[in-house]
N, C-alpha and C positions, 0 to 999 in steps of 0.2 A: 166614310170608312176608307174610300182608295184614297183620299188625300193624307188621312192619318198614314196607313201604312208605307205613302212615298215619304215623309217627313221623317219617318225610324228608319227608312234603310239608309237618308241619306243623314242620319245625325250619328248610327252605328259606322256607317264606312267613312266618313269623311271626306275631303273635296281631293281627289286628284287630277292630276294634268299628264300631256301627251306629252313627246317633245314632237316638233316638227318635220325631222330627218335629218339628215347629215348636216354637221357644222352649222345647228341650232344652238348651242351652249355657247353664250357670252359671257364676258367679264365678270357680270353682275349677278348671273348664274350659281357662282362660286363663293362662298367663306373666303374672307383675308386668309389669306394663312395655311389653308387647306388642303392643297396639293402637296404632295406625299412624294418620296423617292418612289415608292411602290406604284405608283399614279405616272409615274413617266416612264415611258421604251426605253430599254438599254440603249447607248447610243441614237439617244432619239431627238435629242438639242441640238441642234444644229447653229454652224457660226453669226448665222444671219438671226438666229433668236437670240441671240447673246448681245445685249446692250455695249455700242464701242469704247472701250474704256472701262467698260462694265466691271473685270474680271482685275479684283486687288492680289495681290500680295497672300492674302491670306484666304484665297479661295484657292491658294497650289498648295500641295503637299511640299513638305521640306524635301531639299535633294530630289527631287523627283526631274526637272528638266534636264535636259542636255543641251550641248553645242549642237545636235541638228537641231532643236528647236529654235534657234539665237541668229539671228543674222550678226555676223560678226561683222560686216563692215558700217555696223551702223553705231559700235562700240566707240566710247572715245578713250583714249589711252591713259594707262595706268600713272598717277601722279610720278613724276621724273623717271619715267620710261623713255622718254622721248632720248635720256639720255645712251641708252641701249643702241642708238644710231652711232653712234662715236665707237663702236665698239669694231673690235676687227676679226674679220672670217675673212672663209676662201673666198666669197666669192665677193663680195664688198669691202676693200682695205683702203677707200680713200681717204682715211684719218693713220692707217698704218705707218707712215712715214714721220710719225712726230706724236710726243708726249708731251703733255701739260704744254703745246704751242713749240718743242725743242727738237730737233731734231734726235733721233736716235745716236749717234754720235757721238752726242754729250754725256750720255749713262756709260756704255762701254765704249771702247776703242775699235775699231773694224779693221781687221787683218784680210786682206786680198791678195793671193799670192799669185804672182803674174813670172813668165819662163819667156825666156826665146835662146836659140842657138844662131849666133851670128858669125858670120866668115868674115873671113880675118878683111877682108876690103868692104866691110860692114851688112852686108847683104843678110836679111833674114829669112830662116828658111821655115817659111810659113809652115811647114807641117810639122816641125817639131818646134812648136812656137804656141803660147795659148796667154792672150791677155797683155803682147806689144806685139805690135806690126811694124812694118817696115818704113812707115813714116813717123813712129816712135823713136826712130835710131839713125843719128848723125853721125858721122866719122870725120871731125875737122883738121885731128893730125895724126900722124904716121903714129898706132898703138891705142892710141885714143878713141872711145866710141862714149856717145853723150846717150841716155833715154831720154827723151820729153818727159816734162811734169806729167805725171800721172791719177789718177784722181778713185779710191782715195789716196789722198797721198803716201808715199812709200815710206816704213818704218825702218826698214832696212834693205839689205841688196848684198846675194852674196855674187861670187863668180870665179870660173875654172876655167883650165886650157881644154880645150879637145882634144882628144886621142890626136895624134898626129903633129900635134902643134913642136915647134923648136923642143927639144930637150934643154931641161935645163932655164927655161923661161918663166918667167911669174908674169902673175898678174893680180889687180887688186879692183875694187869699187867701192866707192863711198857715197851716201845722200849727201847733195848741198855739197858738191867738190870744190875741191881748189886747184883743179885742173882748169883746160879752156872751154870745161862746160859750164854752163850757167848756173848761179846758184841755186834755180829749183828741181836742175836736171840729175839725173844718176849719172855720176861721172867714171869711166873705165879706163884704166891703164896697164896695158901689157908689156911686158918687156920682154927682150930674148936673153938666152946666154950670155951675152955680154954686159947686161943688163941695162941699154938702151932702149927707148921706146921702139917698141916693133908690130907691126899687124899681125896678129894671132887669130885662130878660132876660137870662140869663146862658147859658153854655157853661163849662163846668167838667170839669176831666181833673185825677183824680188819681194818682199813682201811687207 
């Protein structure tokens, strides 16, 4: 009779098991398939659970990352960005001095307008002077005063007497003169009242 009724209690309750304590449940524990979001801690994954390489394309949500998440220097650049280096700012213009290999130059003309006040025995007076110094300017004869070639080169050249100068006196300047200056120099000629060659104060603009 006792072995009958041990036989019904264990065919009504069927066979159960213990688990052992903490971090008893293995692999084989589990159903394929069967962990659940609801089955894992919020923020409970951690990076060292995450297979490397593991995480495609299509385990991110669209638009969801940012530049903090991106190491940008490990980006390689954008197909013919590279050409974006040729390009000119303030603080990098080492291509700024030249188009398509030419010099700027060649597009527009470059107007530089260069002054000095010289005394009539050719002396210049550097303070009201900007853009020819005083080794720009020969005096080889009496009225005469030559500029050095100047760079860019001068398109034209004007010039006047100074307050003070002879009444009655002129004076003239041409580029590429046919005076005793050389042909690439700014050539000057003053004359007095009489209109012979004469040493004048001048005022001179070239540009």
């Amino acid at each position: 009779m006792i072995v009958s009724m041990i036989a019904l209690f264990v065919a009504l309750g069927g066979v159960s098991y213990g688990l052992a304590g903490k971090n008893s449940v293995s692999s084989d524990d589990i159903i394929n398939g069967q962990v659940k979001t609801k089955d894992i801690k919020n923020n409970g994954v951690k990076s060292k659970d995450v297979k490397n390489d593991g995480v495609k394309g299509k385990d991110v949500a669209s638009d969801t990352l940012t530049g903090e998440d991106v190491n940008e220097n490990t980006l390689s650049k954008v197909p013919r960005s590279s050409e974006a280096d040729r390009a000119t700012n303030a603080d990098n213009a080492d291509n700024a001095d030249a188009l398509s290999g030419l010099p700027v130059t060649a597009f527009a003309p470059v107007t530089v307008v260069r002054w000095a006040s010289i005394e009539a025995d050719g002396t210049v007076n550097a303070a009201e002077s900007g853009g020819i110094a005083q080794n720009d300017v020969s005096h080889p004869d009496p009225g005469t005063y030559c500029i050095n070639t100047l760079d860019p080169a001068p398109r034209g050249a004007s010039v006047n007497l100074r307050f003070g100068a002879a009444i009655g006196g002129t004076v003239f300047a041409e580029v590429n003169p046919t005076t005793s200056c050389s042909g690439s120099q700014v050539g000057i000629v003053a004359y007095n009242a009489a209109n012979n060659p004469a040493n004048q104060e001048l005022t001179l603009v070239v540009y």
